[in-house]
C-alpha positions as a Markdown table, in Angstrom:
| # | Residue | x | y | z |
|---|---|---|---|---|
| 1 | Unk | 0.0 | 0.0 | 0.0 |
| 2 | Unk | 3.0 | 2.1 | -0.5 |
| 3 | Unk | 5.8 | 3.6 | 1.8 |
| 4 | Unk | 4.9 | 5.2 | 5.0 |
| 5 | Unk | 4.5 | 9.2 | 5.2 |
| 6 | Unk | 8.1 | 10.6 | 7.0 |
| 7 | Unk | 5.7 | 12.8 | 9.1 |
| 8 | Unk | 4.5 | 12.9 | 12.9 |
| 9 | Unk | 0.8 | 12.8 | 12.7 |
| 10 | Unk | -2.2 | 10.3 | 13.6 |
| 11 | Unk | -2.6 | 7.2 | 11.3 |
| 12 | Unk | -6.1 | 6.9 | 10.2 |
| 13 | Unk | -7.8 | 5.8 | 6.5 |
| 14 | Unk | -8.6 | 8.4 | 3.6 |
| 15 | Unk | -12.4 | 8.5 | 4.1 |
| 16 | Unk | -13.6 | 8.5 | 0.3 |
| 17 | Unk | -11.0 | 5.7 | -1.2 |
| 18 | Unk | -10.3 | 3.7 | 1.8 |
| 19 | Unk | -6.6 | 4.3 | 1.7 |
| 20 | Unk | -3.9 | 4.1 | 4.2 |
| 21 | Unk | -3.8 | 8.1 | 5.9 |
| 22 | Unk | -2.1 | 10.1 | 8.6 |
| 23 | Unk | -3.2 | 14.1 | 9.9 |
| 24 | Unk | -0.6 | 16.4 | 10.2 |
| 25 | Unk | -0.8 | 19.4 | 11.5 |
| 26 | Unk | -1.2 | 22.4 | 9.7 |
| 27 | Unk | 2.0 | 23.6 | 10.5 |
| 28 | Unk | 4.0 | 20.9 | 8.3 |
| 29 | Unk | 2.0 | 22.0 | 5.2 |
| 30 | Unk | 5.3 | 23.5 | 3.4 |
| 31 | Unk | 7.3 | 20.5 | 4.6 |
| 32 | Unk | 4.7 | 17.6 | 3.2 |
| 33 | Unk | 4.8 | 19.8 | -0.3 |
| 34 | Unk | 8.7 | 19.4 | -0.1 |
| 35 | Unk | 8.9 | 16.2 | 0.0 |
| 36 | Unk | 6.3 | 15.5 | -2.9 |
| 37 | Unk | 3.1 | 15.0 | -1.1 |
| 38 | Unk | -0.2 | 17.1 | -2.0 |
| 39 | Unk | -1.7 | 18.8 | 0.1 |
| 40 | Unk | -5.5 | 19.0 | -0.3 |
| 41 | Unk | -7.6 | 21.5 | 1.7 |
| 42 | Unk | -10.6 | 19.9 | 4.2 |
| 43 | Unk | -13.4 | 21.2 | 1.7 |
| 44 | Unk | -12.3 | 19.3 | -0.8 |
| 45 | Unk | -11.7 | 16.3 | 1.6 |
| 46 | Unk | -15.2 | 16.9 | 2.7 |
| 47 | Unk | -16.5 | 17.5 | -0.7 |
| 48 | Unk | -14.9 | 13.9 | -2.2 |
| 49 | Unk | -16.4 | 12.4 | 1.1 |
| 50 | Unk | -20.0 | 14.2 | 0.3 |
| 51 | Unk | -20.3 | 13.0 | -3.3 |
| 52 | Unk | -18.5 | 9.5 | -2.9 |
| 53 | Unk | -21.7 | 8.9 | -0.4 |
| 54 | Unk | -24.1 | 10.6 | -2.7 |
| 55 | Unk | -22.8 | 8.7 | -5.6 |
| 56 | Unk | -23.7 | 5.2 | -3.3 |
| 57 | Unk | -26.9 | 5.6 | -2.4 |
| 58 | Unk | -28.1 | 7.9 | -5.4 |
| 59 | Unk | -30.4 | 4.5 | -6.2 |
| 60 | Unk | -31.9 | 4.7 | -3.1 |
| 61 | Unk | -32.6 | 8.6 | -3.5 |
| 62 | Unk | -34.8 | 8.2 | -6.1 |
| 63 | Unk | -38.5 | 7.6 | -5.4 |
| 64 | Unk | -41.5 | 6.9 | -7.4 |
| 65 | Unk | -42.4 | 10.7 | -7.7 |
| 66 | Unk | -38.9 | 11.2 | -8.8 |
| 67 | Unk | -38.9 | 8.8 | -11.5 |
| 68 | Unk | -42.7 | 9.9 | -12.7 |
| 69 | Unk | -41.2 | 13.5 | -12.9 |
| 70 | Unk | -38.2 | 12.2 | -15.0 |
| 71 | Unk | -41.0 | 10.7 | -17.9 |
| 72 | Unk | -43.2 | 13.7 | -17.5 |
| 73 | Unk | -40.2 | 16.1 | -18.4 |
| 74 | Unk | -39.0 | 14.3 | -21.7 |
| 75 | Unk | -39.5 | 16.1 | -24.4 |
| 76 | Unk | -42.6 | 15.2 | -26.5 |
| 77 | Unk | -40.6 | 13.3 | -29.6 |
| 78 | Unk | -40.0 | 11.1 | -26.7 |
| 79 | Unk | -43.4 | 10.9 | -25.0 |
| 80 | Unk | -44.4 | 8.1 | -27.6 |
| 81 | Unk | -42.1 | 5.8 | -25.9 |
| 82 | Unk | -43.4 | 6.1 | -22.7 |
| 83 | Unk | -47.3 | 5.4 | -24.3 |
| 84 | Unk | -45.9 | 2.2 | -25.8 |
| 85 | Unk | -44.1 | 1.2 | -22.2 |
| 86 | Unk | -47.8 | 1.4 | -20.7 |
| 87 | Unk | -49.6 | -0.6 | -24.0 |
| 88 | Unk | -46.7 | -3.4 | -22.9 |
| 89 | Unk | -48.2 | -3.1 | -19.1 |
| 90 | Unk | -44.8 | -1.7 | -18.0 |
| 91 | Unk | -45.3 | 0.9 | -15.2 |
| 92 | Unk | -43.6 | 3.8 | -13.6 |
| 93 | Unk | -42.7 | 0.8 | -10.9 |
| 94 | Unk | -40.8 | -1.0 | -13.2 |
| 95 | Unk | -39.1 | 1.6 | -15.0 |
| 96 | Unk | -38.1 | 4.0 | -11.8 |
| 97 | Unk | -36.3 | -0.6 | -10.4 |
| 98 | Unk | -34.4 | 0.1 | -13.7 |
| 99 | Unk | -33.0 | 3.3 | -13.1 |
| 100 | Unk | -32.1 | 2.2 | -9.5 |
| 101 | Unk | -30.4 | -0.9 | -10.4 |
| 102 | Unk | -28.5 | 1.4 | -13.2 |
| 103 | Unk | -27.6 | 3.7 | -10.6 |
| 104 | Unk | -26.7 | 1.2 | -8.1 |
| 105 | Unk | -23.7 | 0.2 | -11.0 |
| 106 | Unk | -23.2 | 4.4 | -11.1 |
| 107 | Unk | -24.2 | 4.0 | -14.8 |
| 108 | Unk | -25.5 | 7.4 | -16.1 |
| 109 | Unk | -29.2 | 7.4 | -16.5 |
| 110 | Unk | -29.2 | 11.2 | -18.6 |
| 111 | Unk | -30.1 | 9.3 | -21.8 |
| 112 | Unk | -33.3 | 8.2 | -20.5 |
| 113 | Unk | -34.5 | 7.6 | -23.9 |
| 114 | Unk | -32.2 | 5.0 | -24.9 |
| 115 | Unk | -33.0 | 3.6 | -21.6 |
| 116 | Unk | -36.5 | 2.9 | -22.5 |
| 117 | Unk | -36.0 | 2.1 | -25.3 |
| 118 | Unk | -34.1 | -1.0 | -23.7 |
| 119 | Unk | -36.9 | -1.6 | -22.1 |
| 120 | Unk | -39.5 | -1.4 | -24.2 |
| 121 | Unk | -37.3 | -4.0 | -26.3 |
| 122 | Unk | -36.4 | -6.3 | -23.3 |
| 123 | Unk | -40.2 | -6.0 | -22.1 |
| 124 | Unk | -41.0 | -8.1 | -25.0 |
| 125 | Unk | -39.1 | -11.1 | -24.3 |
| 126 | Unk | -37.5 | -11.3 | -21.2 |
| 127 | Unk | -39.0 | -12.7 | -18.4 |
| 128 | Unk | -37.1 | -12.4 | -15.3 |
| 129 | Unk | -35.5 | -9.0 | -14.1 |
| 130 | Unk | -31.7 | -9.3 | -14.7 |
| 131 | Unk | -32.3 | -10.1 | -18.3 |
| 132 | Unk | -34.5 | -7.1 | -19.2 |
| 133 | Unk | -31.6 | -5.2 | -17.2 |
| 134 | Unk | -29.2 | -6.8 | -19.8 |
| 135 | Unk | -31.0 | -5.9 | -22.5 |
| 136 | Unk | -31.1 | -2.1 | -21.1 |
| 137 | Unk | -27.2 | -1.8 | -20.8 |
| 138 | Unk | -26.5 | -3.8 | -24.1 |
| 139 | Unk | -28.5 | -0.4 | -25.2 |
| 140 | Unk | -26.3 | 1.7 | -23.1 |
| 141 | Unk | -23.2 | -0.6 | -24.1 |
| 142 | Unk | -21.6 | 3.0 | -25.7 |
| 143 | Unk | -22.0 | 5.0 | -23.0 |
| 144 | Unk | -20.5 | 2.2 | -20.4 |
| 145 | Unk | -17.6 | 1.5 | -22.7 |
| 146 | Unk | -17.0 | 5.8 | -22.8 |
| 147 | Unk | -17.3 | 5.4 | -18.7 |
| 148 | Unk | -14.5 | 2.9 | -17.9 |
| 149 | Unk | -11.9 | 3.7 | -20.8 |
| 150 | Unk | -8.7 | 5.3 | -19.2 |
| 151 | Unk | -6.8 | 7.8 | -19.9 |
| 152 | Unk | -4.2 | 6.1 | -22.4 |
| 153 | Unk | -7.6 | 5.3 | -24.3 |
| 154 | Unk | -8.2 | 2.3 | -23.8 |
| 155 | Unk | -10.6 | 0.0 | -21.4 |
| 156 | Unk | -8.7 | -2.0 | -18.8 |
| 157 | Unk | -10.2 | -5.3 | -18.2 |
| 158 | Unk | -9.8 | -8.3 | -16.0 |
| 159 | Unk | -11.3 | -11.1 | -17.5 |
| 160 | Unk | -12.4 | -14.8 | -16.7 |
| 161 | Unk | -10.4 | -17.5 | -17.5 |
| 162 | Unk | -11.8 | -20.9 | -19.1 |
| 163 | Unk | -11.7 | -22.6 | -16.3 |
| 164 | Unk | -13.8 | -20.4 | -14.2 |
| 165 | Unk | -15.9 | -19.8 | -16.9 |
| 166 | Unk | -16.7 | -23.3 | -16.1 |
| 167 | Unk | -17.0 | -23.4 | -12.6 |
| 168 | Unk | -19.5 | -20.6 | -12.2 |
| 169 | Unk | -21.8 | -21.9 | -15.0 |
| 170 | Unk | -21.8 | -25.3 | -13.4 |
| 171 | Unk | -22.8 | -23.8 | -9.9 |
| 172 | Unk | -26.0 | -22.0 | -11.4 |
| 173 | Unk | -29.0 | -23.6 | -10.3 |
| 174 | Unk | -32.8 | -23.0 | -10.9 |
| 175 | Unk | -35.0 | -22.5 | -13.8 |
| 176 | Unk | -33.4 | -20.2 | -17.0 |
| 177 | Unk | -35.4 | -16.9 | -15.6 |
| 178 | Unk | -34.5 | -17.7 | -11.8 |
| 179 | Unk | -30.9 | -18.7 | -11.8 |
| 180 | Unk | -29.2 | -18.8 | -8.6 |
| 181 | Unk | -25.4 | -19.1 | -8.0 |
| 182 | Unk | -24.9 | -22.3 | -5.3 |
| 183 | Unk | -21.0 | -22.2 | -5.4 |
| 184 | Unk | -19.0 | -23.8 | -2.2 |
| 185 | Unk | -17.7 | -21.1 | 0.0 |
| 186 | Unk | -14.2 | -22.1 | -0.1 |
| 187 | Unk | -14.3 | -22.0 | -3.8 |
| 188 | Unk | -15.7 | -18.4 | -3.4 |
| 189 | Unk | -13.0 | -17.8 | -1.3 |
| 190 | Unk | -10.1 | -19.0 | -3.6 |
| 191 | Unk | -12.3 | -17.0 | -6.4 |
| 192 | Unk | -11.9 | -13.7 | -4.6 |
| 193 | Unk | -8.5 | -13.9 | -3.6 |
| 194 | Unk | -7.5 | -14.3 | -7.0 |
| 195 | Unk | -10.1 | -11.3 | -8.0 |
| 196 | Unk | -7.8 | -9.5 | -5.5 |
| 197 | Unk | -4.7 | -10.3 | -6.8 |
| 198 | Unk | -5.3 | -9.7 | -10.3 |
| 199 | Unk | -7.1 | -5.8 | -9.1 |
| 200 | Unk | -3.8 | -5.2 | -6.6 |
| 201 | Unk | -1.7 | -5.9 | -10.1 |
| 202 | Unk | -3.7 | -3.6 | -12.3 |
| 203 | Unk | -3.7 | -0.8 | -9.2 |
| 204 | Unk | 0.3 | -1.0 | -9.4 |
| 205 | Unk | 0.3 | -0.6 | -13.0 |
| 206 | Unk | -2.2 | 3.3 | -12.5 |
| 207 | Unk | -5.3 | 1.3 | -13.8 |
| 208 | Unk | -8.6 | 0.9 | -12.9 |
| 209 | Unk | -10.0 | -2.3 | -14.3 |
| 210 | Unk | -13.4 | -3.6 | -15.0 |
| 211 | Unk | -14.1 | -7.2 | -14.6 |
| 212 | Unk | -15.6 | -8.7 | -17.9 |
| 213 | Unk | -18.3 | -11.4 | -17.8 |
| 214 | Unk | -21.0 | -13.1 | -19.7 |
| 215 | Unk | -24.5 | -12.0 | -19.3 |
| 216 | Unk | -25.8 | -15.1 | -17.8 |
| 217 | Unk | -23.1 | -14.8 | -15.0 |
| 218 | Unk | -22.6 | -11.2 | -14.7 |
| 219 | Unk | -25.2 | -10.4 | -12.0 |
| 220 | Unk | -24.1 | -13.6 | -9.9 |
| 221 | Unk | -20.2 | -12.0 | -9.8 |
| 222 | Unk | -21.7 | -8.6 | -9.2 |
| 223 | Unk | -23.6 | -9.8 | -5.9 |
| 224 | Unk | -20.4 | -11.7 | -4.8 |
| 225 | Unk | -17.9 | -9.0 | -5.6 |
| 226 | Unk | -20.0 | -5.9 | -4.4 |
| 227 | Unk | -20.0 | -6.8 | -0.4 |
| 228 | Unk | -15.7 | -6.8 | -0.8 |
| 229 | Unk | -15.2 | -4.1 | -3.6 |
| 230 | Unk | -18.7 | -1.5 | -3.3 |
| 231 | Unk | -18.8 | 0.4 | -6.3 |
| 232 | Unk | -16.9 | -2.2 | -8.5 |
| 233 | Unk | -17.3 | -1.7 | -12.4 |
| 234 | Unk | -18.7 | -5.4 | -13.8 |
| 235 | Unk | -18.7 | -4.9 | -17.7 |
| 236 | Unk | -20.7 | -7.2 | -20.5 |
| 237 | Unk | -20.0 | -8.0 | -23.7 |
| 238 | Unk | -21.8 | -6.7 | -26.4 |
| 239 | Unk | -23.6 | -8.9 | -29.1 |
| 240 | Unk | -23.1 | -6.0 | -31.0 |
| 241 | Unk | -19.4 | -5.2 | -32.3 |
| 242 | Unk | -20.1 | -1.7 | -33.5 |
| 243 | Unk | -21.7 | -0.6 | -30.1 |
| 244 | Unk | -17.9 | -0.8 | -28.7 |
| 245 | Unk | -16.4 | 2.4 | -28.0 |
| 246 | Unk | -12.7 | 1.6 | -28.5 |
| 247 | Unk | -9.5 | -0.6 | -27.3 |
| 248 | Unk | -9.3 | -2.6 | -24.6 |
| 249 | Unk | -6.6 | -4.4 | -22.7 |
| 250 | Unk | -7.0 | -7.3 | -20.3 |
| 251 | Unk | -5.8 | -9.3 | -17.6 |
| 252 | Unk | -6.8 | -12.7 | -17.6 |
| 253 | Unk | -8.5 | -13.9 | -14.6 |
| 254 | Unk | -6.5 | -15.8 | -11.9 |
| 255 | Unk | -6.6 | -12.9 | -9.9 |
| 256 | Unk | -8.5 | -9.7 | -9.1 |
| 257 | Unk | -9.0 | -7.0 | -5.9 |
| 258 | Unk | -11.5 | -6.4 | -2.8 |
| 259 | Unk | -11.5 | -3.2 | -1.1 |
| 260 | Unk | -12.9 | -2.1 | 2.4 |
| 261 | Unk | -15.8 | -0.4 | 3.0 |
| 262 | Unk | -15.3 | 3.6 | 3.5 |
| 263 | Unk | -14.9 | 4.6 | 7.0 |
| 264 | Unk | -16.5 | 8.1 | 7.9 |
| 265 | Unk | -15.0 | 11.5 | 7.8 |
| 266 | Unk | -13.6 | 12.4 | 10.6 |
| 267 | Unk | -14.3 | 16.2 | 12.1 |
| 268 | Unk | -11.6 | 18.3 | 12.3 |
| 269 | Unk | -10.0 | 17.3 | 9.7 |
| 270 | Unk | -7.4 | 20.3 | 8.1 |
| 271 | Unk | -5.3 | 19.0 | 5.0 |
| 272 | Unk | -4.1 | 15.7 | 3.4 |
| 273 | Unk | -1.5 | 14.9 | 1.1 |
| 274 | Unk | -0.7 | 11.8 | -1.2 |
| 275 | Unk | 2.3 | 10.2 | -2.8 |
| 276 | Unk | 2.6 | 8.9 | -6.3 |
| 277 | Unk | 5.0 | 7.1 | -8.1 |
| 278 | Unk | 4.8 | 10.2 | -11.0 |
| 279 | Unk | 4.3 | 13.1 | -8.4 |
| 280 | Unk | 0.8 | 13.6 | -9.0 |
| 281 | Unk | -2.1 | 12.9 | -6.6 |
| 282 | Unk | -4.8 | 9.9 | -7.9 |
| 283 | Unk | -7.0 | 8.9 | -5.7 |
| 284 | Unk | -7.5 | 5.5 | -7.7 |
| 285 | Unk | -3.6 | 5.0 | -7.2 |
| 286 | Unk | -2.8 | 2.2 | -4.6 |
| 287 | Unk | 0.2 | 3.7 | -3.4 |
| 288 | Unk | -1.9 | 7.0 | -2.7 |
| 289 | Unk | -1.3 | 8.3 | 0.9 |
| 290 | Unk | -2.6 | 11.3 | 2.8 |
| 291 | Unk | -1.5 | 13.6 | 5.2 |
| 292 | Unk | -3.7 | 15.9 | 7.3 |
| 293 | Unk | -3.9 | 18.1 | 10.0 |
| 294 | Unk | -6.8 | 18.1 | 13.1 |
């Protein structure tokens, strides 16, 4: 998790990334900047805090009304799609669980017609719930691509190897539109730990990574993964070549990352500062360390 910070202060955990962290006092401002270490001010501590929260429960935040205001406002070229959601007997209900789940993966829900459009399409054949939400984000497949490729332009990606491919398709049980994951713990275990390595390899390396699966088995990884890594990108694969937004490059799945859930800001907080291995702050970075002041 990097080197330790050469300054007196109280150990404690960045509050938005979950990183390793120390406050210093405001006094040894000047001296953390000479050494390399950012200092960021406590609004902006507080700020990253605020909107890392908002960002995690934004699903939750949006009610019924919300959602019955978002189909009233579209703009009347769009209103047609929302008469031919109700002709398929697909309510404000359904359509407001949609935009939560999508939320819940922090995918963008701006395009809202595209997103009905998804669901018109999906209402039409799918059955159970995860595979109407398929259908939505094979509409959105663009958009999510845009979302998760880095800076060097290109989408980072962990993917699953053959073998446990294999394994998790075996452990599904359940009719086609119920499928339930029944996987031995200890396989889990040895699952995630390799998930960990593989994410603690791509941190190392300044990337970000999603983890690529198949449809069918997307949703299972994404409720194992999501109580060790919240927030975790899960990507799909399109059906549709042209709907991908550009390069990718991949790690191969015997390994992969967790990380802890975020403590709470702590009052009194002053400044922080983080080390890189380039001299610029990322929060993303493992190595990332902070300095503050109480």
């Amino acid at each position: 998790m990097g080197h330790p910070i050469p300054l007196p202060g109280e150990r404690t955990t960045e509050p938005a990334f979950g990183l390793p962290a120390i406050w210093i006092e405001e006094t040894l401002r000047e001296e953390a900047q000479a050494r390399g270490l950012t200092v960021v001010d406590p609004t902006s501590v507080l700020v990253t805090h605020l909107t890392e929260l908002v960002r995690d429960h934004l699903a939750e935040l949006l009610s019924f009304a919300d959602t019955q205001k978002l189909l009233d406002d579209l703009p009347r070229e769009h209103q047609k799609l929302v008469a031919d959601l109700n002709a398929q007997q697909v309510g404000t209900g359904t359509i407001q669980r949609v935009l939560q789940a999508l939320l819940a993966e922090r995918v963008s829900i701006r395009d809202l017609p595209t997103i009905l459009e998804g669901i018109l399409e999906g209402a039409a054949s799918a059955r159970a719930f995860s595979a109407l939400l398929a259908t939505v984000r094979m509409r959105l497949a663009r958009q999510i691509t845009d979302s998760l490729t880095g800076p060097k332009g290109y989408v980072p990606l962990i993917t699953l190897s053959a073998e446990w491919e294999r394994a998790f398709t075996e452990a599904l049980v359940g009719p086609p539109e119920d499928r339930q994951l029944a996987m031995a713990p200890s396989k889990l275990q040895e699952f995630l730990a390799r998930l960990r390595d593989a994410f603690d390899r791509a941190a190392a390396a300044g990337e970000q990574p999603a983890l690529l699966a198949s449809p069918q088995l997307r949703p299972h990884l994404r409720a194992v993964i999501e109580r060790f890594r919240p927030g975790h990108a899960g990507h799909q694969p399109s059906r549709d070549p042209s709907s991908r937004a550009g390069p990718h490059r991949g790690h191969d799945l015997s390994h992969a990352a967790s990380r802890l859930p975020r403590p709470h800001l702590r009052p009194g907080a002053r400044a922080r500062a983080c080390r890189t291995r380039r001299g610029r702050a990322d929060p993303r970075d493992a190595t990332c360390q902070v300095a503050g002041s109480r």
